[in-house]
Every structure is written in C-alpha cells, then in structure tokens.
Backbone as ProteinMPNN parsed JSONL, in Angstrom:
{"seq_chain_A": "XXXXXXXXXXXXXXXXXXXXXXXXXXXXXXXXXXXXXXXXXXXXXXXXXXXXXXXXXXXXXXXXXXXXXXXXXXXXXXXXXXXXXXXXXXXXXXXXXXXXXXXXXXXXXXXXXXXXXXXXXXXXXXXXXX", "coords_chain_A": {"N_chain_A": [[4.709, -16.58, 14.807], [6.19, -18.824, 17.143], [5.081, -20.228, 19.913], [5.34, -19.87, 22.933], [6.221, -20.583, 26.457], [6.443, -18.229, 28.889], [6.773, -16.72, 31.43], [5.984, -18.171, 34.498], [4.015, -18.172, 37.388], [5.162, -19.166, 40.788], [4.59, -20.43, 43.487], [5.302, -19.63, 47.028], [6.619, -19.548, 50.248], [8.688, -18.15, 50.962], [9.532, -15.91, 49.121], [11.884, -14.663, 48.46], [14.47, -15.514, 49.198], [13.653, -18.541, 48.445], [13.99, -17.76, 44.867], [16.265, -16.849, 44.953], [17.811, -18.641, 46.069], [17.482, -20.714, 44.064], [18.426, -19.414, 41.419], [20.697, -18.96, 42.214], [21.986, -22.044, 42.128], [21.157, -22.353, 39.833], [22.852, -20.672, 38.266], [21.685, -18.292, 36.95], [20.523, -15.236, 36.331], [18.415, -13.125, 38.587], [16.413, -11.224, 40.725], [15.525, -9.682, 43.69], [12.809, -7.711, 43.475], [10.756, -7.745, 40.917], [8.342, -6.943, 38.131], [5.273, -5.88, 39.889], [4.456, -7.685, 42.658], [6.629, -9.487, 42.65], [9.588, -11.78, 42.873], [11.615, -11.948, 40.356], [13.253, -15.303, 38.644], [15.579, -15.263, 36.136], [15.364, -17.471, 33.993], [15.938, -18.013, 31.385], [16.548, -16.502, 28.268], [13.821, -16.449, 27.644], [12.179, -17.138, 29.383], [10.653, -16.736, 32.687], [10.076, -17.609, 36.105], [8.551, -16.505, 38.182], [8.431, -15.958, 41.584], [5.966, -15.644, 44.535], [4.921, -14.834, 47.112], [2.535, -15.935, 49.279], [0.253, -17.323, 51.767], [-2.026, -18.534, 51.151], [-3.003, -22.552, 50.856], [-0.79, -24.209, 48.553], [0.05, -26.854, 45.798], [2.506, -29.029, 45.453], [4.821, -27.939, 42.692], [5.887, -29.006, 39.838], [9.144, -28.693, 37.997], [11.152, -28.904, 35.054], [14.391, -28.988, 33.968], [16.104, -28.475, 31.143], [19.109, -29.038, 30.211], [22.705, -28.631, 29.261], [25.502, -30.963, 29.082], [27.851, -29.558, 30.468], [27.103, -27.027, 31.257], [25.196, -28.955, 33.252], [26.753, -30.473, 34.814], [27.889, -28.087, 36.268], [25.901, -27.221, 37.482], [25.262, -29.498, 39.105], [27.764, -29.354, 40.714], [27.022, -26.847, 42.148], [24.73, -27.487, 43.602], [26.067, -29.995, 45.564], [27.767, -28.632, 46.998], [26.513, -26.529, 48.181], [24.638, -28.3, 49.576], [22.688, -29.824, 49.58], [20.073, -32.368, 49.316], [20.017, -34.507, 47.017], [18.366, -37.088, 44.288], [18.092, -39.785, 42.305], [15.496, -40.354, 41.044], [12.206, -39.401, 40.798], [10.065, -39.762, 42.488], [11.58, -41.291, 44.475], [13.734, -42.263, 47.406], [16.323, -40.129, 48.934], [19.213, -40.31, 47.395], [21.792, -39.864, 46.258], [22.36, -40.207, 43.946], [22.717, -39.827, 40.459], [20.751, -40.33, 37.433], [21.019, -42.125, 34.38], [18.922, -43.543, 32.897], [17.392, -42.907, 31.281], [19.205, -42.438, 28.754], [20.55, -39.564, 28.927], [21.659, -37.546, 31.507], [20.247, -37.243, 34.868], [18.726, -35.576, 37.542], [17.092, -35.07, 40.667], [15.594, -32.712, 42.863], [14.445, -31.023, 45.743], [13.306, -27.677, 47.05], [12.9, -25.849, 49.463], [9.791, -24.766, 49.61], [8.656, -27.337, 48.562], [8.561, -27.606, 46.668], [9.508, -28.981, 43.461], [12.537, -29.995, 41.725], [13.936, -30.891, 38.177], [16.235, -31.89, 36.746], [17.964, -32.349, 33.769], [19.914, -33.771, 30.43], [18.889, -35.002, 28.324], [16.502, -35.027, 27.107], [13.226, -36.762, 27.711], [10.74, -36.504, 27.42], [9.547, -36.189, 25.416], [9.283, -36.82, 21.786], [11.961, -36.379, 19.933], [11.086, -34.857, 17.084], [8.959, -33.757, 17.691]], "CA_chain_A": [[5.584, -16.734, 15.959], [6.076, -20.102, 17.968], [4.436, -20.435, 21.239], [6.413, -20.188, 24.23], [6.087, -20.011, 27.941], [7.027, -16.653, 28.909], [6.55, -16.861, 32.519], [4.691, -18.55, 35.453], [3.954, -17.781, 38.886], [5.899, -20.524, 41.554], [3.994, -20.152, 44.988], [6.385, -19.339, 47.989], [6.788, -18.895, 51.828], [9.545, -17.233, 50.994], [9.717, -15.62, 47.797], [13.056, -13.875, 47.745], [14.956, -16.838, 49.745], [13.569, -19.435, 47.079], [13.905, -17.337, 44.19], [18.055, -16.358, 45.225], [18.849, -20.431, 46.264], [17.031, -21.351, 42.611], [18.984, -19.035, 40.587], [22.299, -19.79, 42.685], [21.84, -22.987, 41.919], [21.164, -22.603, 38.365], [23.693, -19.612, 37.507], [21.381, -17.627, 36.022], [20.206, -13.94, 37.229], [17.029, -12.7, 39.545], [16.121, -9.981, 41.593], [14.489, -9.542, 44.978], [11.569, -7.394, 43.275], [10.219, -7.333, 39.593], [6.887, -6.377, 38.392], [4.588, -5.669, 41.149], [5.152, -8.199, 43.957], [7.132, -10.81, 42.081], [11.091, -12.069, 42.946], [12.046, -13.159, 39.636], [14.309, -15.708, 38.65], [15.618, -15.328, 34.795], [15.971, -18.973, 33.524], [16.703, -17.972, 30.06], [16.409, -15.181, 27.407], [12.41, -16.184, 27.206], [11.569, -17.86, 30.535], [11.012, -15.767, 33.788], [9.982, -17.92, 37.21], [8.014, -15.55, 39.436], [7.913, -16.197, 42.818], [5.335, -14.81, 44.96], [5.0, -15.378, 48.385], [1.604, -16.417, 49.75], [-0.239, -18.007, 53.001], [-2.819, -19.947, 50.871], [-1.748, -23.593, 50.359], [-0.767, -24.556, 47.083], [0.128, -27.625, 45.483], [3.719, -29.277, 44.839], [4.9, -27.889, 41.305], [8.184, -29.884, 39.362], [9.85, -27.826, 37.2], [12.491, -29.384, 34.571], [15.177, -27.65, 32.886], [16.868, -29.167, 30.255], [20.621, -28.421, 30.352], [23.81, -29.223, 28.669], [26.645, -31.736, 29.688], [28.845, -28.877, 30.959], [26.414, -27.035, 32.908], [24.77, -30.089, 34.599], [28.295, -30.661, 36.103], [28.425, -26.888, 36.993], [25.117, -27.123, 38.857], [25.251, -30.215, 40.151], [28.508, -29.14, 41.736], [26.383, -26.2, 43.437], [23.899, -28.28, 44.06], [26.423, -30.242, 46.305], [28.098, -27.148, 47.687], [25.251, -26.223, 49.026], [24.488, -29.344, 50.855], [21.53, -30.017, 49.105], [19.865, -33.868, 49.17], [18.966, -35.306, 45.313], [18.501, -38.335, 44.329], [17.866, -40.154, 40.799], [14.447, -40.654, 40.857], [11.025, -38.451, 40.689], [9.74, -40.069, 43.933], [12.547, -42.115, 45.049], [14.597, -41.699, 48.414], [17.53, -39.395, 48.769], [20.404, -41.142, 47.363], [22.655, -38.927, 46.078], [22.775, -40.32, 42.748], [22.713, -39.228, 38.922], [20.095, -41.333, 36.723], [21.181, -41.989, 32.9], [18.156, -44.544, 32.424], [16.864, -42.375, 29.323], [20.352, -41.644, 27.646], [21.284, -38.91, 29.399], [21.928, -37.712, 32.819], [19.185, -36.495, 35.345], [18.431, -35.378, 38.986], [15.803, -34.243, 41.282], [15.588, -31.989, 44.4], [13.215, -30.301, 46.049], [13.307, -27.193, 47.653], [12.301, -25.452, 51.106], [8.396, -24.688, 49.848], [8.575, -28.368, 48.546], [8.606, -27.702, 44.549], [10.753, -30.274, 43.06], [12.966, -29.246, 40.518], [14.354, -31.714, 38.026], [17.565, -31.451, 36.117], [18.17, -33.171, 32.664], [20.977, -33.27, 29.628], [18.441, -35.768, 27.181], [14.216, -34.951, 27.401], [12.371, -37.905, 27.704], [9.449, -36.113, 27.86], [8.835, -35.832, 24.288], [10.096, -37.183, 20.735], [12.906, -35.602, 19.083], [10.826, -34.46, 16.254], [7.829, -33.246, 18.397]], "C_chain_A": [[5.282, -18.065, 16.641], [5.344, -19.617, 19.066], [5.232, -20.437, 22.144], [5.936, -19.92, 25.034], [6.73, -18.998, 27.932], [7.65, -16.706, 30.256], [5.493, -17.6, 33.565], [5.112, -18.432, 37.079], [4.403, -19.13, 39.951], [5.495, -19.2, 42.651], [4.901, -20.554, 46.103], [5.965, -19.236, 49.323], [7.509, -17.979, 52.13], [10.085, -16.716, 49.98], [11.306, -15.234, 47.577], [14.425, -15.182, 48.487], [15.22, -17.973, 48.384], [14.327, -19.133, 45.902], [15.837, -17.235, 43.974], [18.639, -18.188, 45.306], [18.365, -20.553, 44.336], [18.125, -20.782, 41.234], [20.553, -18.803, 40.785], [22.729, -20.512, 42.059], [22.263, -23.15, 40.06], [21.618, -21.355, 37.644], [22.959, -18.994, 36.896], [21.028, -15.884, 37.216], [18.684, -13.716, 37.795], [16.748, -11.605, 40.459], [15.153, -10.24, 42.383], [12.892, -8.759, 44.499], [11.538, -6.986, 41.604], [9.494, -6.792, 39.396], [6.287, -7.024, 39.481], [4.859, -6.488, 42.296], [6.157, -9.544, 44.047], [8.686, -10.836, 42.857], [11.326, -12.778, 41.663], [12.936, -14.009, 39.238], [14.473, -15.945, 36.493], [16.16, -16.227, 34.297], [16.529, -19.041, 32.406], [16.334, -16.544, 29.514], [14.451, -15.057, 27.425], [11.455, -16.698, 27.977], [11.907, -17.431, 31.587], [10.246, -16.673, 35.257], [9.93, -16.866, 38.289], [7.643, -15.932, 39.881], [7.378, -15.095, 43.259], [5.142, -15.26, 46.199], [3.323, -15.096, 48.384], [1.322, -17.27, 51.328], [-1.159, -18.873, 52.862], [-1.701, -21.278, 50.892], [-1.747, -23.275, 49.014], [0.14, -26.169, 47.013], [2.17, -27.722, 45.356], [4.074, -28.694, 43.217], [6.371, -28.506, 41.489], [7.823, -29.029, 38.222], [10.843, -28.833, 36.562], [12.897, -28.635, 33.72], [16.449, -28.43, 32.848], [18.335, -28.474, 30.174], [21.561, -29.268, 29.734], [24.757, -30.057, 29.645], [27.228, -30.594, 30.346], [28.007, -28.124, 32.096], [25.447, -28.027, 33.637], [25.554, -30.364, 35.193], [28.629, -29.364, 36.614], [27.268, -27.095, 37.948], [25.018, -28.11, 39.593], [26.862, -29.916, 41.198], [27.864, -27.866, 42.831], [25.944, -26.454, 44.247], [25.102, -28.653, 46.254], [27.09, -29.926, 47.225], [27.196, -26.587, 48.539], [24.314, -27.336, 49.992], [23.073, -29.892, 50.684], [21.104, -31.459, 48.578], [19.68, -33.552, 47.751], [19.274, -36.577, 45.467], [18.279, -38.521, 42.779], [16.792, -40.558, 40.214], [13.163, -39.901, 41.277], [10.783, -38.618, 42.151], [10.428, -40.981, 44.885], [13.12, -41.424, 46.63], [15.532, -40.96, 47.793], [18.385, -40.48, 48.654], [21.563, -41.056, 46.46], [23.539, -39.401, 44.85], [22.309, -40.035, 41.38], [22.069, -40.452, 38.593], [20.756, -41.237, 35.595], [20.363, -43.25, 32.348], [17.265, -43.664, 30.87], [18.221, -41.588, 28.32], [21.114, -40.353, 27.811], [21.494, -39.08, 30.916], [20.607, -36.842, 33.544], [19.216, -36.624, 37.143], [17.259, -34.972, 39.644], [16.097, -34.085, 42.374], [14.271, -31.351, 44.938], [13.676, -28.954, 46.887], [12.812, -26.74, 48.651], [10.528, -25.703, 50.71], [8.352, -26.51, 49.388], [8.404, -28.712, 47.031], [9.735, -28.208, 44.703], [11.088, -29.761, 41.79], [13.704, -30.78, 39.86], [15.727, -31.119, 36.854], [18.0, -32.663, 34.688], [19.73, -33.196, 31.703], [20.193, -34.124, 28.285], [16.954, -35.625, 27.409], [13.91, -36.19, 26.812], [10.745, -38.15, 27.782], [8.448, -36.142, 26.819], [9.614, -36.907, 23.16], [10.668, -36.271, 20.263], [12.322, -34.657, 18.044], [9.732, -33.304, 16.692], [7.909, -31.796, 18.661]], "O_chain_A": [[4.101, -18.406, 16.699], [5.001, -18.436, 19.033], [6.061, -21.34, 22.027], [5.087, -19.035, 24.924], [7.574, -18.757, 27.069], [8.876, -16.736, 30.357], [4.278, -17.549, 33.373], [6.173, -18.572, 37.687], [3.78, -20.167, 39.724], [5.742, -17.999, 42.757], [5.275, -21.725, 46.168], [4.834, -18.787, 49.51], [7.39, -17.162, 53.043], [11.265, -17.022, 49.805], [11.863, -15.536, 46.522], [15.304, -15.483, 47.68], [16.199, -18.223, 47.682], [15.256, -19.891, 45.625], [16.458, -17.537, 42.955], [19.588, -18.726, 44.736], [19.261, -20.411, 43.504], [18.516, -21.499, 40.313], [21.401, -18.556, 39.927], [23.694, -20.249, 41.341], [23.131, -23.713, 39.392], [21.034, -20.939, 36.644], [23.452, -18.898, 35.772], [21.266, -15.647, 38.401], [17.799, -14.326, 37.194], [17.885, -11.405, 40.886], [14.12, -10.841, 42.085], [11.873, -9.145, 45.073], [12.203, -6.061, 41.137], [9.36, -5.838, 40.163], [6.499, -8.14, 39.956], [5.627, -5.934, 43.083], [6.402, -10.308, 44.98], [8.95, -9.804, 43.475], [11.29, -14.009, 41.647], [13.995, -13.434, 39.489], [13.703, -16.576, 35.769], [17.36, -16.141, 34.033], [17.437, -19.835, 32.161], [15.904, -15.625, 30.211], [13.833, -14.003, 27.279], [10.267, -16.81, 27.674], [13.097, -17.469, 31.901], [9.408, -15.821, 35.554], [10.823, -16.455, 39.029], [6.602, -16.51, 39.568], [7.701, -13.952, 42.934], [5.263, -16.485, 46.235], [2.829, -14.231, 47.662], [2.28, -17.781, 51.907], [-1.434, -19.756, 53.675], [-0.471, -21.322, 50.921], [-2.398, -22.421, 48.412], [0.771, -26.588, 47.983], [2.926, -26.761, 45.218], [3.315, -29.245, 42.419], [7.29, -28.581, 42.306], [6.752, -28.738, 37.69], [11.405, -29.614, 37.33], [12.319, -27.873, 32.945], [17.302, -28.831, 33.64], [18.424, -27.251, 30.067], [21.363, -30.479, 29.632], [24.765, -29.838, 30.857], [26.84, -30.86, 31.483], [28.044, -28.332, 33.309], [24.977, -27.664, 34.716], [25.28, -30.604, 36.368], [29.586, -29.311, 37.386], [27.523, -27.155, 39.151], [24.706, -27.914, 40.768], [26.905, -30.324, 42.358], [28.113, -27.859, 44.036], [26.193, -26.125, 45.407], [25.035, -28.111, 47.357], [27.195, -30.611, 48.243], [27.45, -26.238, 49.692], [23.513, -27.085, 50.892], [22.425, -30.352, 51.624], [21.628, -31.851, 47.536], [19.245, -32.47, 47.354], [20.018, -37.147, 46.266], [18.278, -37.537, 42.04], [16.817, -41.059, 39.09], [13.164, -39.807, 42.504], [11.194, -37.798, 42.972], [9.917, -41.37, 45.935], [12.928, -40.243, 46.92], [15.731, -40.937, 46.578], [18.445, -41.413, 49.454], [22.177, -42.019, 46.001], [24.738, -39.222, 44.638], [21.079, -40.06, 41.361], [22.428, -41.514, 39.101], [21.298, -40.133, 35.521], [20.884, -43.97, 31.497], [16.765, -44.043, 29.81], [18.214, -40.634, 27.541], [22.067, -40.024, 27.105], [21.527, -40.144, 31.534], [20.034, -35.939, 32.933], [19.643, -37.571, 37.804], [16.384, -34.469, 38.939], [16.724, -34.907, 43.043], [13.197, -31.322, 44.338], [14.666, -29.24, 47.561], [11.865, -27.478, 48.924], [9.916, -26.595, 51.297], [7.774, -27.058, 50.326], [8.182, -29.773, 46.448], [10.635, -28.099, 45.536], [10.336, -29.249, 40.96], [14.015, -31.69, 40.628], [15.882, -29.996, 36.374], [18.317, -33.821, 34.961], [20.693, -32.652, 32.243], [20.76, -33.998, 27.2], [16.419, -36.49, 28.103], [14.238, -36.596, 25.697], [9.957, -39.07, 27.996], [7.22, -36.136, 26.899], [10.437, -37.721, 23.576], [10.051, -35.221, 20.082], [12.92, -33.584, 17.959], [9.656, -32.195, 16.164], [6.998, -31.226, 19.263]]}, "name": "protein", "num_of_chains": 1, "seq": "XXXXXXXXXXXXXXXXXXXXXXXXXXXXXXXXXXXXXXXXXXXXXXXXXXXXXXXXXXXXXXXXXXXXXXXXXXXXXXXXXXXXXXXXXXXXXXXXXXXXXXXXXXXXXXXXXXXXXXXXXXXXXXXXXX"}
C-alpha cells in the first residue's frame, strides 16, 4: 500500500467556526463533531482535517491543496463571496491577486486562528516524477 496522510490535527479557537468557513470555502463536507472532540473537515476520499479547539498556543500551520482549473475558479469565487483578503504570495501583502509564476495558478489566505491556507492548479513543491 502507498503511504498517505490520513488525517492531522489543525489547532483552533474555534473549532467548529474554522472547520464550517474551511469546508465552505472548499466545497467539500464536515461536521460539527467526529471522533471524540474533533470538527472534521473531509478534504477528500483519504484526507480528514481535524480541528480541535484549544487554549495552548500553537504555531501558524499552511496547508496546500492542489486543485483543478475548474474548481480553483469555484473556490476562489467563494473565497471572494465571502469577503475574504488573498493575495499571490506566501508572505506578501493583501493584494487580491492570482500568482501563475510556476505555470499554474495559486493563492493564499489565512484564516481567523491565523493558519494560512494555500490554493494551487500546478505543485511546485515537487517534480512531476517524484
């Protein structure tokens, strides 16, 4: 069997808040309570984003999720429906534009706890073959 992420825990203020804008956002399905104290958000058939709410700190996490031409124009129209800054660059200002400096198209936002989510249609993260 390949290796896959399954799931990972995304640290919250507001687990079921986060968890409902994230999977708005990105059309997919989630529920206010999963196993034990989770909100999860179901990114795909084999990738589950459980939020958990907490009062420790925790760190910034970025998230990217690779997406097709058709839905990157469905969520970035949520995106902007929802009134939500991006911009075209990891640490750049807000400036409410689409990158295509690696061949495709890409975005980044951040949400309320301050995890930055990034939005693709070409990974640049890796080689093709890799």
């Amino acid at each position: 069997m390949t290796i896959q992420l399954d799931h990972t825990i995304v640290p919250s203020r507001s687990q079921i808040k986060s968890a409902k804008l994230l999977a708005e956002l990105l059309g997919v399905p989630w529920a206010e309570k999963g196993v034990a104290l989770f909100s999860p958000v179901y990114v795909n058939d084999g990738l589950t984003l459980d939020f958990q709410d907490t009062d420790e700190e925790f760190p910034v996490y970025h998230f990217c999720f690779r997406v097709g031409e058709e839905e990157f124009d469905s969520i970035l129209g949520r995106i902007k429906a929802a009134g939500i800054q991006y911009r075209s660059t990891v640490r750049g200002s807000v400036d409410m534009q689409i990158s295509t400096e690696f061949g495709g198209r890409m975005v980044y936002w951040n949400e309320p706890d301050g995890h930055q989510w990034e939005m693709l249609t070409v990974s640049y993260a890796r080689p093709e073959n890799a």
